[in-house]
C-alpha positions in Angstrom: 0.0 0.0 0.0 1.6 3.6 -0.9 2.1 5.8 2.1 0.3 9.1 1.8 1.7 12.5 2.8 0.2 15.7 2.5 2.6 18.1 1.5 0.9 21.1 4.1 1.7 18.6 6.8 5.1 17.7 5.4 6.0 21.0 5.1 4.8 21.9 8.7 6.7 19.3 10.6 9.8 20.4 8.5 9.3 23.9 9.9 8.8 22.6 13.3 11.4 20.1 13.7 14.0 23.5 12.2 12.8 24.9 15.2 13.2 22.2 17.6 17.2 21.7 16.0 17.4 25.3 16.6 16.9 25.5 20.0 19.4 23.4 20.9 21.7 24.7 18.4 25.2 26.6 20.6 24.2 30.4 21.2 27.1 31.7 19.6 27.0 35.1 17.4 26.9 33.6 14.0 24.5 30.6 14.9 22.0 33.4 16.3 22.1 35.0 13.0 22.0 32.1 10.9 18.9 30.5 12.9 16.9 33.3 12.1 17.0 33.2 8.4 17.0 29.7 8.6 13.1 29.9 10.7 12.0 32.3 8.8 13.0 30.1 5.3 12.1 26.8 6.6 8.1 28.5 8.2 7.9 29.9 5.0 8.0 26.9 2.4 4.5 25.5 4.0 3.1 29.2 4.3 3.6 29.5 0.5 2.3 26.0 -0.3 -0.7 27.2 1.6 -1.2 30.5 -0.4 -0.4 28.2 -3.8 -3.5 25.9 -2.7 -5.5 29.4 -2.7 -4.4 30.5 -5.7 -6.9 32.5 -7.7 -5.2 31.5 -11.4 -2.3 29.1 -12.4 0.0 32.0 -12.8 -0.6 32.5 -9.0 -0.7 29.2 -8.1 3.2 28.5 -9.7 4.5 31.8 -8.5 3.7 30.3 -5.3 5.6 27.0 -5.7 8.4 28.6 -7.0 8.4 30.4 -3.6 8.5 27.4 -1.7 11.2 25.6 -3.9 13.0 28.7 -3.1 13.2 28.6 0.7 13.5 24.6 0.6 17.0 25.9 -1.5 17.4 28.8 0.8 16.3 26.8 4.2 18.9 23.9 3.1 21.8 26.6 2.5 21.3 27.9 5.7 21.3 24.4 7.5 24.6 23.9 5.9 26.1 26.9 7.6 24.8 26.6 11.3 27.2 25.0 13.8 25.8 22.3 15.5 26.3 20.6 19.4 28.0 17.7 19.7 25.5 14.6 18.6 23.3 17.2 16.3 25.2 16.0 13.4 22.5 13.6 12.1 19.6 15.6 12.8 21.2 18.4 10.8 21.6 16.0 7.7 18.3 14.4 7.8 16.8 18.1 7.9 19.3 19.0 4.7 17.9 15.6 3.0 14.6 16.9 3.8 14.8 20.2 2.0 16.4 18.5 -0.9 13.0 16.1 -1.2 11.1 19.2 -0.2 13.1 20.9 -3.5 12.5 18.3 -6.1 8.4 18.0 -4.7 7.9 21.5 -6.0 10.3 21.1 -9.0 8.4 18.4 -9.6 4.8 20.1 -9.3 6.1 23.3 -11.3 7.2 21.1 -14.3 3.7 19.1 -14.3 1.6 22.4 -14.0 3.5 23.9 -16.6 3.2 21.0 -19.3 -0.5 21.3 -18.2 -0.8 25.2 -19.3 0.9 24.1 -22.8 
């Protein structure tokens, strides 16, 4: 039997387990700074796939994905760059493998909507 995800609940744990890996990340000044681009890009690839789901035409609705595939790129650059604890070392990779999935998802979705509008 295929598993079923739904990509607005996918992208919400992804936001919320950033946070959680976050909070335990060491306060130093350049994990401070890097944390907070990397919440706001990792809240913001669900928040988009919301408003794409909303979308009032197909121009909207890929503008929208392209947003999201954006900050799973820009969310996954910024994981690469924060420092983690001792131990954090896996959780920081799975969270990188999940913005890479997260990535080819919308990819995927903008290259089948756009074949669609041909």
């Amino acid at each position: 039997m295929a598993r079923h995800y739904d990509l607005e609940e996918r992208t919400e744990a992804f936001a919320k387990k950033v946070r959680d890996f976050v909070r335990r990340l060491p306060k130093d000044l350049t994990n401070i700074e890097y944390s907070r681009q990397l919440i706001r890009a990792s809240g913001s690839v669900g928040a988009n796939y919301i408003e794409a789901n909303e979308a009032l035409s197909t121009k909207d609705f890929l503008m929208r994905i392209k947003i999201s595939r954006k900050e799973a790129k820009e969310s996954r650059y910024w994981l690469r760059l924060v420092e983690a604890a001792d131990g954090q070392s896996h959780e920081q990779e799975s969270l990188i493998q999940e913005s890479k999935e997260l990535l080819m998802i919308f990819s995927t979705i903008l290259r089948n909507t756009s074949r669609g509008k041909e």
